[in-house]
C-alpha positions as CSV (number, residue, x, y, z in Angstrom):
1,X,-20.1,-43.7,-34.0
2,X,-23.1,-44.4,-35.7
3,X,-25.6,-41.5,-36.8
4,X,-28.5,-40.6,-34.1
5,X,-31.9,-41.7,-35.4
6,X,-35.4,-40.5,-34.7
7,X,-39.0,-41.8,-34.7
8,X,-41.2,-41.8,-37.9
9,X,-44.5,-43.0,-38.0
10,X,-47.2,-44.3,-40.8
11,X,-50.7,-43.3,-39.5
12,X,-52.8,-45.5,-41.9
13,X,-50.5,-48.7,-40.6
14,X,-50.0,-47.6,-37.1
15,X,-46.7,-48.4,-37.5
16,X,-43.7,-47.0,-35.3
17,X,-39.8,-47.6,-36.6
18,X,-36.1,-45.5,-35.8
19,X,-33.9,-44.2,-39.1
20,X,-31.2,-41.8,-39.3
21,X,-32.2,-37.8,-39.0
22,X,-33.1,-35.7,-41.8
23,X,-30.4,-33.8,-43.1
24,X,-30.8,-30.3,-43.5
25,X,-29.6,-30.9,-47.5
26,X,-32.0,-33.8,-48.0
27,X,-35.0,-32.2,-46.0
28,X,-36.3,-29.8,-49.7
29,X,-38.7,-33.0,-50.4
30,X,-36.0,-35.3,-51.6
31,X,-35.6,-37.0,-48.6
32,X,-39.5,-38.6,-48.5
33,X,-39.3,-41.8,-46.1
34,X,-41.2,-44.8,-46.7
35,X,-42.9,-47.2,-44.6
36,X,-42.0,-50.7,-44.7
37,X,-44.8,-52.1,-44.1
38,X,-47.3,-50.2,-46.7
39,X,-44.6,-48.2,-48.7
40,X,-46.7,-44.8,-47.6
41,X,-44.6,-41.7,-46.2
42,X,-43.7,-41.3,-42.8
43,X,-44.2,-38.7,-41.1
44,X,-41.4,-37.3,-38.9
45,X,-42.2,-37.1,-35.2
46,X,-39.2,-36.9,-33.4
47,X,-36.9,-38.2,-31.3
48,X,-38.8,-38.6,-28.1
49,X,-41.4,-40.4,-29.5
50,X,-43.3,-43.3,-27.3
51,X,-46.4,-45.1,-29.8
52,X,-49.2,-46.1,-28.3
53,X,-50.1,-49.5,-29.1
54,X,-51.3,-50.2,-32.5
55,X,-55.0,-52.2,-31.3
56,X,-55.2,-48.4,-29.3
57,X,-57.7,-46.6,-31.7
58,X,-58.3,-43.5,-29.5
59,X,-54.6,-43.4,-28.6
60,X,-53.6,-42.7,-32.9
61,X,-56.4,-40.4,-33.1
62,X,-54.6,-37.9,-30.3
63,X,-51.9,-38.3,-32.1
64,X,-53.3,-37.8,-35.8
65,X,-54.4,-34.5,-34.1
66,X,-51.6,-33.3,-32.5
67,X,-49.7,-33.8,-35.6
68,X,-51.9,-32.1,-37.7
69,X,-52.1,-29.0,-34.9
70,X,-48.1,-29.1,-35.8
71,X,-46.9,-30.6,-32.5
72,X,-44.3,-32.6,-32.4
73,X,-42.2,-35.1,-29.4
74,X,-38.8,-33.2,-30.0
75,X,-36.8,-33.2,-26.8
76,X,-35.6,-30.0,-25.1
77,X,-32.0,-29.2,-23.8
78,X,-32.2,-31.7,-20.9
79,X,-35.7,-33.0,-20.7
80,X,-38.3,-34.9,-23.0
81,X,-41.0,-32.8,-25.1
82,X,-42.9,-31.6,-22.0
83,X,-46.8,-32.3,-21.9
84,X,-48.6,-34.4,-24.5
85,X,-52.3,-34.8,-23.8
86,X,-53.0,-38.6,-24.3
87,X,-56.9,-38.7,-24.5
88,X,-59.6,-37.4,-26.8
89,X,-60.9,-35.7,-23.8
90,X,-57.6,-34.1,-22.9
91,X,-57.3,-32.4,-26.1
92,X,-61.2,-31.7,-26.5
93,X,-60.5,-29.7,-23.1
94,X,-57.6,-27.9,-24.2
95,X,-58.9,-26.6,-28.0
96,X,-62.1,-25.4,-26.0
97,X,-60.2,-23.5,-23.9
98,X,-57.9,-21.9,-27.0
99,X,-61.4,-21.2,-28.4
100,X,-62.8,-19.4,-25.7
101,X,-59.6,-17.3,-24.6
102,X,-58.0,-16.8,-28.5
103,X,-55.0,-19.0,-27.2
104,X,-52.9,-20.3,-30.4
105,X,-54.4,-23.7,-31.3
106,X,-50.9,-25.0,-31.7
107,X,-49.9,-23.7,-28.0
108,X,-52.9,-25.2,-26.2
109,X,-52.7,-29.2,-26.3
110,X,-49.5,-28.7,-24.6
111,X,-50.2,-26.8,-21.6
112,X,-50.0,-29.2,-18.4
113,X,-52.9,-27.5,-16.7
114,X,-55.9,-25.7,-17.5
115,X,-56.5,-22.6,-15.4
């Protein structure tokens, strides 16, 4: 059986592609992966990863955020990766609302509803 593979993406090319999983003795910085199309480093996002179209500038930038707020698109037991905002607006919304009730800025983009 061949090994399961997960999503990686290069923000600068807005590129998408599938390789093998980290290993957990590759993943102390020697296993760096490299885009094909700009030989940058990927970035690992995870396995239940869906890229927006690469012409969709607002759709990268939620992304570029939620990656940098340390949210990834792992999947759960038996479902996907729950709620991923998908506009700037969205996330706007949701790190206002951290600000204003002191809820963890990694824990807010991914609630489903504000109350």
């Amino acid at each position: 059986m061949p090994p399961a593979k997960t999503s990686f993406v290069c923000l600068p090319c807005r590129a998408s592609c599938k390789q093998p999983h980290p290993t957990p003795a590759r993943t102390a910085g020697s296993d760096q992966r490299v885009c094909p199309r700009c030989a940058g480093t990927l970035v690992h996002v995870g396995s239940a990863f869906a890229p927006p179209p690469r012409r969709d500038t607002e759709g990268w930038r939620v992304l570029l955020l939620l990656l940098h707020a340390g949210i990834h698109f792992h999947k759960s037991c038996c479902a996907g990766p729950g709620y991923r905002p998908r506009t700037l607006r969205e996330v706007r919304e949701r790190m206002t609302y951290a600000r204003r009730t002191g809820e963890p800025i990694a824990s807010a983009p991914v609630r489903p509803e504000l109350p």
